[in-house]
C-alpha positions as a Markdown table, in Angstrom:
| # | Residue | x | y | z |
|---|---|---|---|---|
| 1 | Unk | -23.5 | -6.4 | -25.5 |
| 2 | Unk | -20.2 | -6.3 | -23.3 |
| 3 | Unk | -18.8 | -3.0 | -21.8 |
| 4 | Unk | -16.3 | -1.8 | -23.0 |
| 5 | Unk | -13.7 | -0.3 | -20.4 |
| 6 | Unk | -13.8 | 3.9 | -20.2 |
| 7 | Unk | -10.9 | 5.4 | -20.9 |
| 8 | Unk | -10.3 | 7.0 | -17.8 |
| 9 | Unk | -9.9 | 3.0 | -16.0 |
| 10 | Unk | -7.9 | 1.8 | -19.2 |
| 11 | Unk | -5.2 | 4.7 | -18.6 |
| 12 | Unk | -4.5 | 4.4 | -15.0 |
| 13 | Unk | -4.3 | 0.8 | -15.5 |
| 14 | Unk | -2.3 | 0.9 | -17.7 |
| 15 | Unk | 0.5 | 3.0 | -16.5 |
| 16 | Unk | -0.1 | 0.3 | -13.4 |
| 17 | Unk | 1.4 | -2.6 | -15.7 |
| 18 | Unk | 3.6 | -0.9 | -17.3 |
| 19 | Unk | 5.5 | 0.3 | -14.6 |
| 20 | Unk | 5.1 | -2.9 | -12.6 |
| 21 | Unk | 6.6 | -4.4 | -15.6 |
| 22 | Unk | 9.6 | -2.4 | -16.3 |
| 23 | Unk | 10.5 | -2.4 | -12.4 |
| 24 | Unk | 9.9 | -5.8 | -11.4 |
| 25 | Unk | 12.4 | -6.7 | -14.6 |
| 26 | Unk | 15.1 | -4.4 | -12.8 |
| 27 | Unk | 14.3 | -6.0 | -8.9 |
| 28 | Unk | 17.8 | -8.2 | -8.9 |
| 29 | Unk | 19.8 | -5.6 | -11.0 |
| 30 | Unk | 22.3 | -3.4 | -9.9 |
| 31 | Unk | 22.8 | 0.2 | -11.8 |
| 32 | Unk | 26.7 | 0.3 | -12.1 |
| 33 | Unk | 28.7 | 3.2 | -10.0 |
| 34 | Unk | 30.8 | 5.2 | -11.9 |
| 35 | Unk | 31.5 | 8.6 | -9.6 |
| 36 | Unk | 32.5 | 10.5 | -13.0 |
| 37 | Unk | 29.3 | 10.1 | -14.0 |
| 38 | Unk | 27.8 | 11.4 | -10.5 |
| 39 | Unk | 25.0 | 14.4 | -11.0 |
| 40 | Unk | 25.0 | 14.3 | -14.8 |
| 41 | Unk | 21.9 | 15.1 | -16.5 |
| 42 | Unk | 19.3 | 13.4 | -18.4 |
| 43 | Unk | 20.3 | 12.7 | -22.2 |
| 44 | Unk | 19.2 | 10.5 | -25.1 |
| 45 | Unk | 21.1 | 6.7 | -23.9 |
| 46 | Unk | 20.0 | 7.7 | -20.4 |
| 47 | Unk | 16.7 | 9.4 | -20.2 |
| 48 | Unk | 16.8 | 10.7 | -16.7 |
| 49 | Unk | 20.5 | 11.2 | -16.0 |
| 50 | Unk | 22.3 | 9.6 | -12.9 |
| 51 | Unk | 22.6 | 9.9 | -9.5 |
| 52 | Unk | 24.9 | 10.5 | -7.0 |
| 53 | Unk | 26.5 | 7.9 | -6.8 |
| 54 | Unk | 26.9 | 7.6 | -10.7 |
| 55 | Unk | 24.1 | 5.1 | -11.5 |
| 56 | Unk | 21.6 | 5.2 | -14.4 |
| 57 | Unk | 18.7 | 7.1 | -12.6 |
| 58 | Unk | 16.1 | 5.2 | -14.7 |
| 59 | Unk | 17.1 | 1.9 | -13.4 |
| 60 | Unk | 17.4 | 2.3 | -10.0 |
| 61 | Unk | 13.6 | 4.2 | -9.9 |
| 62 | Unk | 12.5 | 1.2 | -11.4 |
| 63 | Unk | 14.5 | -1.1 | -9.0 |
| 64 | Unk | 13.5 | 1.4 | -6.4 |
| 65 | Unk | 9.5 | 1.1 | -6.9 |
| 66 | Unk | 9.8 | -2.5 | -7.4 |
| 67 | Unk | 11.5 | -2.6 | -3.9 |
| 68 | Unk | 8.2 | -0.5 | -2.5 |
| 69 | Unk | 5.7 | -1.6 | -4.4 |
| 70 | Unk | 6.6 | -5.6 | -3.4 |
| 71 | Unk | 6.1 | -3.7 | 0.3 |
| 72 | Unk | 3.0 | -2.4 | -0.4 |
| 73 | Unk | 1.6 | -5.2 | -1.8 |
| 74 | Unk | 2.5 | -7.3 | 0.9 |
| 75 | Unk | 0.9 | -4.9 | 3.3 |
| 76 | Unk | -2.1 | -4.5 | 1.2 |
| 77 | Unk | -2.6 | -8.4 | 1.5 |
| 78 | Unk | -1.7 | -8.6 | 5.2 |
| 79 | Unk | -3.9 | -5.6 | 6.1 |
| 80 | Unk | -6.9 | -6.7 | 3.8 |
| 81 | Unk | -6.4 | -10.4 | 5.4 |
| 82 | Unk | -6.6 | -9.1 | 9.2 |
| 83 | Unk | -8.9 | -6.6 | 8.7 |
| 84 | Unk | -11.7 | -9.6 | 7.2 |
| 85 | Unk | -11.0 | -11.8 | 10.0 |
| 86 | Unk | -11.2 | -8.7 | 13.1 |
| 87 | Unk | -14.5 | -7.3 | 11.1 |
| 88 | Unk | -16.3 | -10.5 | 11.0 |
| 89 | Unk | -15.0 | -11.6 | 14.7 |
| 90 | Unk | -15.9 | -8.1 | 15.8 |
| 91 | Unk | -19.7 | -8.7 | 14.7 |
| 92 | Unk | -19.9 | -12.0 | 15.9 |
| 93 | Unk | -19.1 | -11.2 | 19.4 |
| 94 | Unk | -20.8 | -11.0 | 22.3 |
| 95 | Unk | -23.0 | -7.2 | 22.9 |
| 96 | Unk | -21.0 | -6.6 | 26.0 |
| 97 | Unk | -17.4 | -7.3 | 24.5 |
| 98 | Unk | -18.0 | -5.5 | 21.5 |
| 99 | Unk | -18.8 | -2.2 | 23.3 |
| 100 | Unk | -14.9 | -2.5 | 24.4 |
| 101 | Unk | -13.6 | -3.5 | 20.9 |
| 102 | Unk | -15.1 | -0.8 | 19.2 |
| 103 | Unk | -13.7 | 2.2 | 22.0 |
| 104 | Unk | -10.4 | 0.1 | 21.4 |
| 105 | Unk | -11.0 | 0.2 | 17.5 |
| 106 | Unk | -12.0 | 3.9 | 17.6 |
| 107 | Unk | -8.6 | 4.5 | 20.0 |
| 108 | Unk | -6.7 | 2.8 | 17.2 |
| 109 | Unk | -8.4 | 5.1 | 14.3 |
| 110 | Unk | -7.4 | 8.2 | 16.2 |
| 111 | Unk | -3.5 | 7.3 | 16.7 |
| 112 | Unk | -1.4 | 8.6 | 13.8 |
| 113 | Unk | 0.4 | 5.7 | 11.8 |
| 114 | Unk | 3.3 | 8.4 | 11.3 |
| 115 | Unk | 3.6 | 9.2 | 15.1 |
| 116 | Unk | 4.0 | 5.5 | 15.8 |
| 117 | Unk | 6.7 | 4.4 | 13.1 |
| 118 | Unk | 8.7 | 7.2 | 14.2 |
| 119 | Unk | 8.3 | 6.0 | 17.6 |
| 120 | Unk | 8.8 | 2.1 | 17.1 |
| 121 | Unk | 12.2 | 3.1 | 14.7 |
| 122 | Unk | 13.5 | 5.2 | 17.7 |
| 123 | Unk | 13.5 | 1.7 | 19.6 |
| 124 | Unk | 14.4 | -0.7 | 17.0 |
| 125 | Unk | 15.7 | 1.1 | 14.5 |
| 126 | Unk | 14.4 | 1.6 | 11.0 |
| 127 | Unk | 13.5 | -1.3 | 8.9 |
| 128 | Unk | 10.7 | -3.3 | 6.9 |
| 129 | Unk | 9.1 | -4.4 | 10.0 |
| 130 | Unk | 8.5 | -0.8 | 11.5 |
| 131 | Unk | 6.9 | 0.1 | 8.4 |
| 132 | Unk | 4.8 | -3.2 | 8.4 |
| 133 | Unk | 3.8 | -2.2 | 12.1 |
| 134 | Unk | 2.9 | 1.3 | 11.8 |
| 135 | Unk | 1.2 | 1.0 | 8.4 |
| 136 | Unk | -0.6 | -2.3 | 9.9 |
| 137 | Unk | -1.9 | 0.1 | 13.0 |
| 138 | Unk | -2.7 | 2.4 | 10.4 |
| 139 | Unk | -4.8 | 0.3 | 7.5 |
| 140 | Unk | -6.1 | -2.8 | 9.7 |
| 141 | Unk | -8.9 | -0.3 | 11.7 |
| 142 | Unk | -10.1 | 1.4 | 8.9 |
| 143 | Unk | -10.8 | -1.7 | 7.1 |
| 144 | Unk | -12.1 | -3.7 | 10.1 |
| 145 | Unk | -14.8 | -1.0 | 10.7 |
| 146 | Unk | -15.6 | -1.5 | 6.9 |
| 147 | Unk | -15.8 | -5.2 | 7.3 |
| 148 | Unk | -17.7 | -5.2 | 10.8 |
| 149 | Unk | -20.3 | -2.9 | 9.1 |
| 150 | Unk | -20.5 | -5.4 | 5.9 |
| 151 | Unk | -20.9 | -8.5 | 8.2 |
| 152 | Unk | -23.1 | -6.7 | 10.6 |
| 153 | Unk | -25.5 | -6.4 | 6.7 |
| 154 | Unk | -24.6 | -10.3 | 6.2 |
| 155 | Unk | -25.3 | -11.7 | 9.0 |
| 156 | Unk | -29.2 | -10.2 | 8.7 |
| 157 | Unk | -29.3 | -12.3 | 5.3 |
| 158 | Unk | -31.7 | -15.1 | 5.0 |
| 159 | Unk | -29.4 | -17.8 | 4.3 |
| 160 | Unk | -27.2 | -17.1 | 6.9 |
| 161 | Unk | -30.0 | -17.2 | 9.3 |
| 162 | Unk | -31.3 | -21.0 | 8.1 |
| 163 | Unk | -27.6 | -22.1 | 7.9 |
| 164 | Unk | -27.6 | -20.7 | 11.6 |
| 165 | Unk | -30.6 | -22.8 | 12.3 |
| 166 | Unk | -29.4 | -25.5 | 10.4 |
| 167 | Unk | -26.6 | -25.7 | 13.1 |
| 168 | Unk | -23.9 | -24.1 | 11.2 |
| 169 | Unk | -20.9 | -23.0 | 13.6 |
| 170 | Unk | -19.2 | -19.2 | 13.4 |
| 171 | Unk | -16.3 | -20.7 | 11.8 |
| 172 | Unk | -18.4 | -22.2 | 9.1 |
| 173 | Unk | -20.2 | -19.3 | 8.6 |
| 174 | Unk | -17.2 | -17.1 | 8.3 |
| 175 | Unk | -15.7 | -19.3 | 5.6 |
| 176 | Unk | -18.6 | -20.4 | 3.7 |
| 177 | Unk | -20.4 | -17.3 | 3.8 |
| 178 | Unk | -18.6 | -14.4 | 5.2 |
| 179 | Unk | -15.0 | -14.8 | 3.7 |
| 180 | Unk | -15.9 | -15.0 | -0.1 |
| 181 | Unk | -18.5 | -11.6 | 0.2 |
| 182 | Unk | -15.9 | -9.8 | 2.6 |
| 183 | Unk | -12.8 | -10.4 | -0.2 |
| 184 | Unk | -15.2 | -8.4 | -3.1 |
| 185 | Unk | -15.1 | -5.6 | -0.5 |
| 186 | Unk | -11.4 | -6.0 | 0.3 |
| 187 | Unk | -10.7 | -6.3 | -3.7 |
| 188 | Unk | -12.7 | -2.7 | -3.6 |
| 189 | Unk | -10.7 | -1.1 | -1.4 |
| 190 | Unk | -7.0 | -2.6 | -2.1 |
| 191 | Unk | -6.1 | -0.1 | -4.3 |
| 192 | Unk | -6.5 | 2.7 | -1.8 |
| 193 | Unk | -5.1 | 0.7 | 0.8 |
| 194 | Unk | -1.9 | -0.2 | -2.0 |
| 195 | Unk | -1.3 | 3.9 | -2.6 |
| 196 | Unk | -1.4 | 4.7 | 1.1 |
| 197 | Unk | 1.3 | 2.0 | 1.6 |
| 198 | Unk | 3.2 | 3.8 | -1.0 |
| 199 | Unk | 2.9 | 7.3 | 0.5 |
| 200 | Unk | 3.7 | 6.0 | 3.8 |
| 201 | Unk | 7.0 | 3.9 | 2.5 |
| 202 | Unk | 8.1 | 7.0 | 1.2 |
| 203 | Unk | 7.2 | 9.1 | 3.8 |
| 204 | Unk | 8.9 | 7.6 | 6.7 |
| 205 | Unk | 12.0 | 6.3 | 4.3 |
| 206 | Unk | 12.3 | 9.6 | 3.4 |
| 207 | Unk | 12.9 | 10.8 | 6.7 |
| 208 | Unk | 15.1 | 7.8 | 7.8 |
| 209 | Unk | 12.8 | 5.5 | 9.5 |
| 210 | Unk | 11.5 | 3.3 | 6.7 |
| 211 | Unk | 13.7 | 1.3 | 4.9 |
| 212 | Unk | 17.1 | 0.2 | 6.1 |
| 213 | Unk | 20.4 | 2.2 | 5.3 |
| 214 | Unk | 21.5 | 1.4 | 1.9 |
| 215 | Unk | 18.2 | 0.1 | 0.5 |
| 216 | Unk | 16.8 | 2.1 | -2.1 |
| 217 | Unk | 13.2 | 2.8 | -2.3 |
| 218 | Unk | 10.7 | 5.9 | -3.5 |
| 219 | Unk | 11.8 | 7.8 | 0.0 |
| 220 | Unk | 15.5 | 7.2 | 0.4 |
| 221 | Unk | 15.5 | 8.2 | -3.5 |
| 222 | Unk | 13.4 | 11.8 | -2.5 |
| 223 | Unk | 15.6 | 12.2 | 0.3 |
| 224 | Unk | 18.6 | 11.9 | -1.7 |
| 225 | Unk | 16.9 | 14.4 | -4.6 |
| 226 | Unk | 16.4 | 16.9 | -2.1 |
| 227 | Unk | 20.1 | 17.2 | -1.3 |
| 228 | Unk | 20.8 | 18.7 | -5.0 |
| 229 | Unk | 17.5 | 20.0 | -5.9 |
| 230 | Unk | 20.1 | 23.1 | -7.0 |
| 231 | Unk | 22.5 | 21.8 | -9.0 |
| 232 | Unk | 20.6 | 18.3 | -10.1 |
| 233 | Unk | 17.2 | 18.5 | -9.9 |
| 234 | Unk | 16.5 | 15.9 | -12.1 |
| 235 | Unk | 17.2 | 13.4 | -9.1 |
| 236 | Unk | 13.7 | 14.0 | -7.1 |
| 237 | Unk | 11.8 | 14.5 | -10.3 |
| 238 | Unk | 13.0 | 11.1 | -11.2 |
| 239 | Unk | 11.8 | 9.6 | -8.4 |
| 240 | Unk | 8.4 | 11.5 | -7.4 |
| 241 | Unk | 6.6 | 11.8 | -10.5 |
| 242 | Unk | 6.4 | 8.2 | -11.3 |
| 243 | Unk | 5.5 | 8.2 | -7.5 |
| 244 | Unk | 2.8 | 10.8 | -7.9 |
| 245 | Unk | 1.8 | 9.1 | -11.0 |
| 246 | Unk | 1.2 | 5.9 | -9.7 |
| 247 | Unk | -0.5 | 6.9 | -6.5 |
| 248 | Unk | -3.1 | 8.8 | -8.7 |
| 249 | Unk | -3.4 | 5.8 | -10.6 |
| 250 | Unk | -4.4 | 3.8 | -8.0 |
| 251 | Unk | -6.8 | 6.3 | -6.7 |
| 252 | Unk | -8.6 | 6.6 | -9.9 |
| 253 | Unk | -8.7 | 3.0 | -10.1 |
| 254 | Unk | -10.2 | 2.3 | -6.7 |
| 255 | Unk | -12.7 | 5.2 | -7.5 |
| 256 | Unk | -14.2 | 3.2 | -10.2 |
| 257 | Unk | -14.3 | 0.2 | -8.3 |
| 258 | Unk | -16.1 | 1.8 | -5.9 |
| 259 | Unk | -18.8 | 3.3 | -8.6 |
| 260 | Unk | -19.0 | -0.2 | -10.0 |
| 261 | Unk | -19.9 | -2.0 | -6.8 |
């Protein structure tokens, strides 16, 4: 008889395509500006009230996450991608070179992602590409420790030994054999690696060095709630509960993965 899915997996899950939905319907559009509507609060033809700048808070959180989430994605791919390829390279090196790789890996483990981005933007400015850099310094060790450790198990497996005898080459056996039992470990961990993207969008946009001036995200949204968390604080609750909500939702998500592997 087939399993039916717990409760706890359907919910977050759920929330997960929901919201995905309803944002990625709002990614092109742009909430009107009307000044005299700046600050008002939540009623019943706009359920969470507007802005500063007079827009209808609802869509521009949706437009918003889709604008972060799209990031995080992409960085979740990226990451999960490099991290497969420097795992599996790492354990197929030479003894003596992967002494140095691992200090080098262990350097990169211990250098805060946060420390970094705040660094890079200070050079070139904020922008996508300092948040793919610093959240790339910050995922792609983590995960290639995970995958050296997996191919390390792998390449002790019968059949990789007789396709080794057979004459099978590294690259071979990294896409033949490697790659396809490396992406169930990757498809494990992606949600966890999706929500810290998300917390670290919104983290650096939030203090200016994430996304560019005038993009809205999750951050530049907090940042502008926390200007009026007085007189309209309906602005950062907007925008951080679906935040909190959907990073919780992912965590419970890759927590059942993880029991299910």
């Amino acid at each position: 008889m087939k399993k039916s899915w717990p409760f706890s997996s359907v919910l977050p899950l759920s929330w997960l395509l929901l919201w995905g939905a309803a944002s990625l319907s709002l990614l092109w559009s742009d909430p009107s500006h009307v000044l005299e509507r700046s600050l008002r609060g939540p009623d019943l033809l706009h359920l969470m009230g507007f802005d500063a700048f007079g827009r209808n808070l609802l869509a521009t959180v949706l437009r918003a996450s889709a604008v972060s989430c799209l990031f995080a994605i992409t960085a979740t791919i990226v990451s999960c991608a490099a991290g497969i390829t420097a795992g599996a390279l790492l354990a197929m090196s030479p003894k003596w070179a992967r002494f140095f790789l691992l200090r080098t890996l262990e350097l990169l483990l211990a250098f805060p992602s946060l420390l970094l981005a705040l660094a890079i933007a200070a050079v070139s400015g904020p922008g996508w590409g300092t948040l793919m850099v610093a959240l790339m310094i910050g995922s792609v060790p983590a995960f290639t420790r995970l995958s050296y450790a997996r191919t390390l198990e792998l390449l002790s497996e019968e059949y990789i030994l007789a396709a080794r005898g057979l004459g099978a080459g590294p690259l071979r056996i990294f896409l033949r054999h490697l790659a396809p039992a490396l992406l169930s470990l990757c498809s494990i961990k992606a949600p966890n690696l999706f929500a810290h993207a998300l917390m670290a969008e919104a983290t650096l946009s939030f203090i200016g060095a994430g996304a560019p001036a005038g993009r809205d995200s999750w951050g530049t949204l907090l940042a502008q709630g926390k200007d009026y968390l007085v007189e309209a604080p309906h602005i950062a609750f907007g925008a951080g509960v679906p935040l909190v909500l959907t990073v919780l939702a992912l965590q419970l998500l890759s927590e059942k993965l993880s029991r299910k592997r």
